[in-house]
Structure formats: C-alpha cells, structure tokens
C-alpha positions in Angstrom: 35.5 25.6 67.2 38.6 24.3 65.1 40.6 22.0 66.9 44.0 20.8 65.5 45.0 17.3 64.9 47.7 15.8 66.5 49.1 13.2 65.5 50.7 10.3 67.9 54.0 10.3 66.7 55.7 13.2 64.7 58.2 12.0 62.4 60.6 13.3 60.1 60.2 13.2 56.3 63.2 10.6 56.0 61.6 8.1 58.7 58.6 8.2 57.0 60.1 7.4 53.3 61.9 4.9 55.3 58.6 3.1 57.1 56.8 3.6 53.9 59.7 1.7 52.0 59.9 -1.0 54.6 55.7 -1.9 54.4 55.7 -1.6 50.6 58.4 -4.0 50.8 56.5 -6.2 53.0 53.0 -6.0 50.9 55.3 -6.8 47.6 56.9 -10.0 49.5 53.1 -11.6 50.8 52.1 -10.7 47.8 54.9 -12.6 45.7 54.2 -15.5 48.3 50.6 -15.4 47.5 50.8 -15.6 43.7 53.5 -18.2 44.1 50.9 -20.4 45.8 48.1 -19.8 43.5 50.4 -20.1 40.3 51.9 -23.4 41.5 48.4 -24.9 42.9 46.9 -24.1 39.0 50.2 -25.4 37.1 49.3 -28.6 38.9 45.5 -28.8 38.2 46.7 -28.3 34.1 49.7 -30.9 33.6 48.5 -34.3 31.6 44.9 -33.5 30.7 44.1 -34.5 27.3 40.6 -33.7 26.1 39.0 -35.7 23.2 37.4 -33.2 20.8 34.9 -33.0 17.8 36.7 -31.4 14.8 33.8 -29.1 14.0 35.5 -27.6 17.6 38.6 -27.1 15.8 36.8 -24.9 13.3 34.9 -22.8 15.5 32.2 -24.4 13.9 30.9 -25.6 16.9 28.1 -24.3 19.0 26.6 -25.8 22.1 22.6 -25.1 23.0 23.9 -23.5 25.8 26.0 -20.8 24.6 23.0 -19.9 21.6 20.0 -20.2 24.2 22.2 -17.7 26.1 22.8 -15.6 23.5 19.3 -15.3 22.1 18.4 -14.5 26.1 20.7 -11.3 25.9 19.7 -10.0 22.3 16.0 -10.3 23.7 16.8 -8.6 26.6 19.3 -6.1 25.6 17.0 -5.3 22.2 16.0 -1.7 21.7 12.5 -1.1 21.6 11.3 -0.5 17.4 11.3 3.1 16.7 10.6 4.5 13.2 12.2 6.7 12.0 11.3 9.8 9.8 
C-alpha cells in the first residue's frame, strides 16, 4: 500500500543550494523594489505639511471625545464581572 514519491527532477545537493540561492536572491530584489516604491510614495505624502495645533496638544493635556468615549466603551466591555472576595 506504500507507494514512493518521486520526484520530477533529482538534483544534487549543490544545484539545489544553488537554485535556492538564485530565488532568495530574486524574492530579496522584488522585495527591495517594493519597499522602494512604498517608502518613496509616503516620503512624498509627508514633505511640507505644517499642522496648526492647540498647546494643551503639546502637553498631552489634550483629549478628544472620541478617544475617551472609546475608551470608556472598552473598560465597559473588557470590565470583570464584581466578585467578592473572602
């Protein structure tokens, strides 16, 4: 019932270090393009924005509704249930 598994092509050890060296080589390169792309595209998005800001920001006395409403939302969520204890 055991059948053996051939495979299509039988290489030796050192042609397979060789192909594996050759696609890892190729996966860093696309990969190196591909963060080139998105590293240039977001340096471009960034250059010359100036933002006008309250003080109170500067601080990090400044809260928005938004960030407490959310974070009342996940301490009523994420709350234990009361338990006494003895």
């Amino acid at each position: 019932m055991t059948q053996s598994v051939v495979p299509p092509k039988m290489r030796s050890s050192t042609d397979w270090k060789t192909e594996i060296t050759r696609y890892r080589q190729l996966l860093l390169d696309k990969r190196k393009e591909t963060d080139d792309l998105i590293s240039s595209a977001k340096h471009t998005d960034v250059c010359n924005v100036v933002k006008v800001v309250d003080k109170s920001y500067l601080q990090r006395a400044y809260h928005t509704d938004e960030s407490q409403a959310f974070t009342e939302q996940a301490i009523k969520k994420y709350t234990l249930n009361k338990e006494c204890a003895f």
